[in-house]
C-alpha positions in Angstrom: 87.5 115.9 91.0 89.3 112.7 92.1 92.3 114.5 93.6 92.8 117.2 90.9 93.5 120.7 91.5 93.4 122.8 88.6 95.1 120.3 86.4 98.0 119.1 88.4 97.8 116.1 91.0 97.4 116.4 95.0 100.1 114.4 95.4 102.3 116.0 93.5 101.8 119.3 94.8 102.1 117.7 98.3 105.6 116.4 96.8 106.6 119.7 95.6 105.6 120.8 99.3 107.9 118.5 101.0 110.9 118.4 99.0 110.8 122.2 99.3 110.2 122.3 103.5 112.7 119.6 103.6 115.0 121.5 101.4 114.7 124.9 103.6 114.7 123.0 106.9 118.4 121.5 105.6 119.8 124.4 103.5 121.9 125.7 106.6 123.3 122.1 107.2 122.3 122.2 111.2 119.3 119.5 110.1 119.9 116.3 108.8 117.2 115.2 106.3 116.4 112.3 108.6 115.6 115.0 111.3 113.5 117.1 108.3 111.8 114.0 107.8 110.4 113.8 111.1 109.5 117.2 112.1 107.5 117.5 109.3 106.2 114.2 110.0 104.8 115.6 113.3 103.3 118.4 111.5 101.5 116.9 109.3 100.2 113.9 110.4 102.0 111.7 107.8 104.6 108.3 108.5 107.8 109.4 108.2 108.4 107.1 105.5 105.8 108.9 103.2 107.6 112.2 103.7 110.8 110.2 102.9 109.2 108.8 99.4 107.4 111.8 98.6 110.9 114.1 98.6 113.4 111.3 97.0 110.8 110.4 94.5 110.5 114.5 93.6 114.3 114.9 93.7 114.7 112.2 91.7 112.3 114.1 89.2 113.9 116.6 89.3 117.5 115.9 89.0 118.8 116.6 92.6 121.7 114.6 93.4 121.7 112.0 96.3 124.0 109.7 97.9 123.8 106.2 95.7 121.1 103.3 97.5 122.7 100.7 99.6 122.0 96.9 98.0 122.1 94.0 99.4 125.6 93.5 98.7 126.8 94.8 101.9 124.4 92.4 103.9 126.2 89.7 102.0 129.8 90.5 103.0 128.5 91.0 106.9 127.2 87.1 106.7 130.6 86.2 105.1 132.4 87.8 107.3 130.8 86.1 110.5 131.1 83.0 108.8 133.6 81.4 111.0 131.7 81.8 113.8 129.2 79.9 112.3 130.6 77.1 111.7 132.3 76.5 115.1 128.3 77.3 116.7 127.4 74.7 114.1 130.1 72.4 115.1 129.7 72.9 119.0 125.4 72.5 117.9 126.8 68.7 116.3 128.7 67.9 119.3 125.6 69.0 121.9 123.4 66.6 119.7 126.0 64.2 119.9 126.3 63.9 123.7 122.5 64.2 123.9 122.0 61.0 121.6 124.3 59.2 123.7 122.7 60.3 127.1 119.4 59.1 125.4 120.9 55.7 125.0 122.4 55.1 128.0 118.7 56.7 130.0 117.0 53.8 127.4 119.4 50.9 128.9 118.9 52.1 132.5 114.7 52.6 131.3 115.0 49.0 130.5 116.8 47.8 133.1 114.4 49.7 135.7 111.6 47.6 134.0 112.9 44.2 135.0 113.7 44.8 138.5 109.7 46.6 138.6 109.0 43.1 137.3 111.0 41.1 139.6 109.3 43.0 142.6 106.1 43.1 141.3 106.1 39.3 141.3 
């Protein structure tokens, strides 16, 4: 019946099932949830982020508390904080372009110059 089992979802008895075997694999504090995650990852055949989704998205459900979500803000103050390093790679990046356009130059002069005396042998 389209994933029904006497009136309440597959999923979320298979939900209820992980939150619970996560909650008894981590009750005595020697199993990190990470650790929970994967054993019974193993066991059942499911990605280890499903089991992951399946008990936050039952313990939010239900009330359990958890440690707040990371945003992106802490990404941000690691690229500030590197900033000055990128700027002197930029600036040593400016300066390699720099030296290359004039070695460019100079191999265009000695290119030309190369052409005449081809010239002058040739003839």
């Amino acid at each position: 019946m389209g994933g029904r089992k006497s009136g309440k979802s597959v999923h979320g008895s298979i939900g209820d099932t992980i939150f619970a075997e996560v909650e008894r694999l981590t009750a005595d504090g020697k199993m990190s949830k990470l650790a929970a995650f994967g054993e019974i990852s193993r066991s059942s055949g499911r990605e280890i982020g499903t089991v992951a989704a399946n008990y936050y998205r039952v313990a939010r459900k239900r009330g359990t508390p958890l440690r707040k979500r990371r945003g992106p803000a802490k990404a941000a103050v690691k690229v500030t904080r590197g900033g000055g390093d990128l700027e002197s790679a930029l600036a040593a990046l400016g300066q390699a372009i720099r030296t290359q356009q004039s070695e460019i130059e100079q191999l265009r002069r000695d290119n030309a110059r190369f052409a005449e005396v081809r010239k002058l042998l040739r003839s």
